[in-house]
N, C-alpha and C positions, 0 to 999 in steps of 0.2 A: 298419934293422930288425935286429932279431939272430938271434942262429942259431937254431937248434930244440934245440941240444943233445942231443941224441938217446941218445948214448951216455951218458948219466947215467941211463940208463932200462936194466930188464931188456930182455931179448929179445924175453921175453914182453909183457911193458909197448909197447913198440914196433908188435909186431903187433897187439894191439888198437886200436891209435890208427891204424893202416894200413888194418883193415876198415871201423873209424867214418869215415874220412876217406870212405872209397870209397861209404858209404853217405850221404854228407854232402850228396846233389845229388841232386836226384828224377828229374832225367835217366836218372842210373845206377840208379836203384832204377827207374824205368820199363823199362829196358832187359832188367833182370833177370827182368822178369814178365814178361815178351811171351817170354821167351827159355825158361822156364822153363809159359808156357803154350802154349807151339807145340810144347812137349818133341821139338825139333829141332833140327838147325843151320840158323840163317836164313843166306841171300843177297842182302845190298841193300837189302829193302825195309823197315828200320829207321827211313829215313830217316822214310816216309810214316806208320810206326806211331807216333812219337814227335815228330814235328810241329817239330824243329827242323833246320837247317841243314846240310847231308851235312859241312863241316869240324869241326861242335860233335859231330856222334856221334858221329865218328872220333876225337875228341878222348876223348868218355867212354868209349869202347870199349878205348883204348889203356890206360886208366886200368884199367878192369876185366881185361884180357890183363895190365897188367903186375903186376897183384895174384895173377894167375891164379884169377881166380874164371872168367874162360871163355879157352876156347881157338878159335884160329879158324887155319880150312886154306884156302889159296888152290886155287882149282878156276877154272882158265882166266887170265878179268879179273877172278873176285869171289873176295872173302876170304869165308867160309863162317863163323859165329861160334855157339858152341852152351855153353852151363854146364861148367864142369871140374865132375866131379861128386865125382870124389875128393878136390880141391882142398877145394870148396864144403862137404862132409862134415866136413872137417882145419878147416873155417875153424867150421863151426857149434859142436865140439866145445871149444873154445877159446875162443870167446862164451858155449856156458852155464854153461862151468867159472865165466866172470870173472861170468854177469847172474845165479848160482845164489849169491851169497853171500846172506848174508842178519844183518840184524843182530838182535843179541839184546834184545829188548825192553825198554826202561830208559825208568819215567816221569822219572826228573829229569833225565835229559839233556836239553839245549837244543831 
């Protein structure tokens, strides 16, 4: 398989393919709403809200901390996990810059 090539891409161009990835798993888009309907830091019980395996949501948790769309604080034995909100804010602005274009209305175009 070949590389991603990445660096043939703006900065900008990159980050966006970074948020879509993150949103790419309904796991992670599950997580977001429970996280952001409990407007809390959850402890643990992710597991039971989202129905899959304590190593799979640790897996998509890691995915979403290393995006920084949430952050989490260890309190004892549990990591505590709740919305970066100013991340989340940085990331929204940046999605409707790129979903707000809009093309100029042309019947002959294809």
């Amino acid at each position: 398989m070949g590389l991603a090539k990445t660096e043939k891409f703006t900065d900008q161009q990159n980050e966006i393919a970074r948020f879509a990835k993150v949103f790419g798993h309904p796991a992670r888009v599950s997580i977001l709403q429970h996280l952001f309907k409990i407007d809390a830091c959850v402890c643990g019980d992710l597991v039971d809200e989202i129905g899959l395996a304590q190593p799979t949501v640790s897996q998509h948790l890691k995915e979403l901390k290393q995006l920084g769309l949430i952050k989490g604080n260890v309190e004892g034995t549990k990591v505590c996990y709740c919305i970066h909100k100013e991340n989340w804010v940085a990331m929204k602005k940046v999605l409707i810059a790129f979903l707000d274009q809009d093309l100029p209305i042309n019947p002959d175009c294809c």
